[in-house]
C-alpha positions in Angstrom: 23.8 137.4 64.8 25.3 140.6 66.4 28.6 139.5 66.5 28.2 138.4 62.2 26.5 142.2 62.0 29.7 143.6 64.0 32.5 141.4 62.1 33.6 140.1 65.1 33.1 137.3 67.9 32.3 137.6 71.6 35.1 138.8 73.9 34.6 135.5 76.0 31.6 132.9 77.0 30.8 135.3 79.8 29.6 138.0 77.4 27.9 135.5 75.3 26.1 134.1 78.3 25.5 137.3 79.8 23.1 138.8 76.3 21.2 134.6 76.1 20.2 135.6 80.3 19.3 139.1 79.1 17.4 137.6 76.1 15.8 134.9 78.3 14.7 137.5 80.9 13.5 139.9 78.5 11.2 137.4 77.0 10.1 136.2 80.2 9.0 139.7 81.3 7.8 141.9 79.2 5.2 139.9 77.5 3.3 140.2 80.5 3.1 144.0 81.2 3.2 145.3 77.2 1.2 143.7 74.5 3.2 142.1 71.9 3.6 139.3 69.4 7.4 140.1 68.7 10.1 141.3 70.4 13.4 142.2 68.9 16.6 143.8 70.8 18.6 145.9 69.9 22.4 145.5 70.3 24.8 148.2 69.2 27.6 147.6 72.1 27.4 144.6 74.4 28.5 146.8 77.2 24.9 148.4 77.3 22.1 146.5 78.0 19.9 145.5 75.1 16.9 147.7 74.3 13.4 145.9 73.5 11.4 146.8 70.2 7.6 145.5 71.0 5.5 144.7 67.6 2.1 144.3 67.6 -0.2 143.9 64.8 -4.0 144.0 64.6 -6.3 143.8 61.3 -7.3 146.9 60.0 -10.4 148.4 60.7 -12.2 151.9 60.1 -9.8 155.5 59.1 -6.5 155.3 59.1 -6.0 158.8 61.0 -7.3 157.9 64.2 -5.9 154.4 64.7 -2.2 155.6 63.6 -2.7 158.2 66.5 -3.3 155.5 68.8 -0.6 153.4 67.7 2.1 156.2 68.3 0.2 157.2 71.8 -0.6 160.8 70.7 -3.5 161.2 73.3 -2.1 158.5 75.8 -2.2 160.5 79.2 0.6 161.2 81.7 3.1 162.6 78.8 5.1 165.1 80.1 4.8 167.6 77.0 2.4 166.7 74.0 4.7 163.7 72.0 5.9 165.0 69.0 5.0 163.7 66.2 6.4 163.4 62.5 4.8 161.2 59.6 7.1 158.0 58.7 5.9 156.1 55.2 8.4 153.4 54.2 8.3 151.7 51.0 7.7 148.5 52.7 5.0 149.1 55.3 3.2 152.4 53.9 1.8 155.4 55.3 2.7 156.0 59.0 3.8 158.2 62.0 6.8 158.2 64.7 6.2 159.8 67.6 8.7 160.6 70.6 7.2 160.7 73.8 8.4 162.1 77.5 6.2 160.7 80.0 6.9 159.3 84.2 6.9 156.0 84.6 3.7 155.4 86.8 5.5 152.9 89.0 9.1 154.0 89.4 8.3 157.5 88.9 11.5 157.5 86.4 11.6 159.9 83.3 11.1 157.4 80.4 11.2 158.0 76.7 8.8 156.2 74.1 9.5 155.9 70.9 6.7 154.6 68.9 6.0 153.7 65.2 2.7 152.9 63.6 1.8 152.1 60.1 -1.7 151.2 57.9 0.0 148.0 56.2 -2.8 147.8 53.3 -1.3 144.9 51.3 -1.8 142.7 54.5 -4.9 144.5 56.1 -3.3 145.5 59.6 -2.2 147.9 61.2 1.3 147.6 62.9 3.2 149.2 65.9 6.6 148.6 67.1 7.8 150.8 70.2 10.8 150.7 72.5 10.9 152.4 75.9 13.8 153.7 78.3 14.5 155.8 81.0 17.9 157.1 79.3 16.6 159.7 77.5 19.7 160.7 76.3 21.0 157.5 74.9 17.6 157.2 73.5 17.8 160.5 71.5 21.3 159.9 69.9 19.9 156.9 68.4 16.7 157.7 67.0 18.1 158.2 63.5 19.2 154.3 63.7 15.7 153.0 64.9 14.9 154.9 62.0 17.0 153.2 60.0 15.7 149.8 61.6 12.0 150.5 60.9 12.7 151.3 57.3 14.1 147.8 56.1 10.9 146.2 58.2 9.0 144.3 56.0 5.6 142.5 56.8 5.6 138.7 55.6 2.6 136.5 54.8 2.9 132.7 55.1 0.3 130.1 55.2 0.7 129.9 58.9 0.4 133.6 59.4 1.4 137.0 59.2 5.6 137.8 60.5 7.5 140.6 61.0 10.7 140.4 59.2 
């Protein structure tokens, strides 16, 4: 799919092999230290290493206010500086916030960035967070405009089977 999205093919094998063990890792790892029910990377130049988007998705329950705060982490302690904090509706998920947050990494004690999205999805009844973390904060802040850009053509799918992420 990236290579269709960048109208081009792989370099060689060894690049293609070299994002499926990234992917394979990735999917290994993280489901066990961040709660999550999907997990997309994002890809803009195979010589970086992917970065992870985490969703999750509960059903909706009480004021919107304080559960959007929550999803965008805007009480979460050890944050360097309070996160800041802008709304972020989108046609196709409704009301929500984006929040960019500085905080160390508890283990590492790395600088990290967080940058976390939350929306009150009322046509489904949940409420929805996707959030990516790294500790290239730089990197991270050039490219907020195209998570952005990502989180605005998100849409929220009901099957029979379930709720997706698409």
């Amino acid at each position: 799919m990236h290579w269709d999205l960048h109208h081009g093919g792989p370099r060689d094998k060894a690049q293609v092999k070299e994002l499926a063990r990234w992917l394979e890792g990735i999917s290994e790892r993280f489901p066990q230290r961040i709660p999550m029910q999907y997990l997309f990377a994002y890809v803009p130049d195979l010589r970086r290493e992917p970065l992870p988007f985490f969703f999750y998705a509960l059903r909706s329950e009480g004021p919107a206010e304080p559960v959007l705060d929550t999803l965008v982490q805007r009480n979460q302690p050890g944050a360097v500086q309070d996160p800041h904090i802008v709304d972020f509706t989108t046609e196709n998920l409704g009301k929500g916030l984006r929040s960019i947050r500085q905080y160390v990494h508890k283990q590492s004690e790395v600088l990290c960035m967080s940058v976390n999205y939350g929306w009150r999805v009322d046509s489904c009844g949940i409420d929805l967070s996707m959030r990516t973390v790294s500790d290239n904060l730089s990197w991270v802040s050039a490219n907020i405009d195209a998570f952005d850009e990502f989180a605005r053509l998100l849409k929220v799918v009901v099957h029979r089977d379930g709720i997706a992420v698409d």
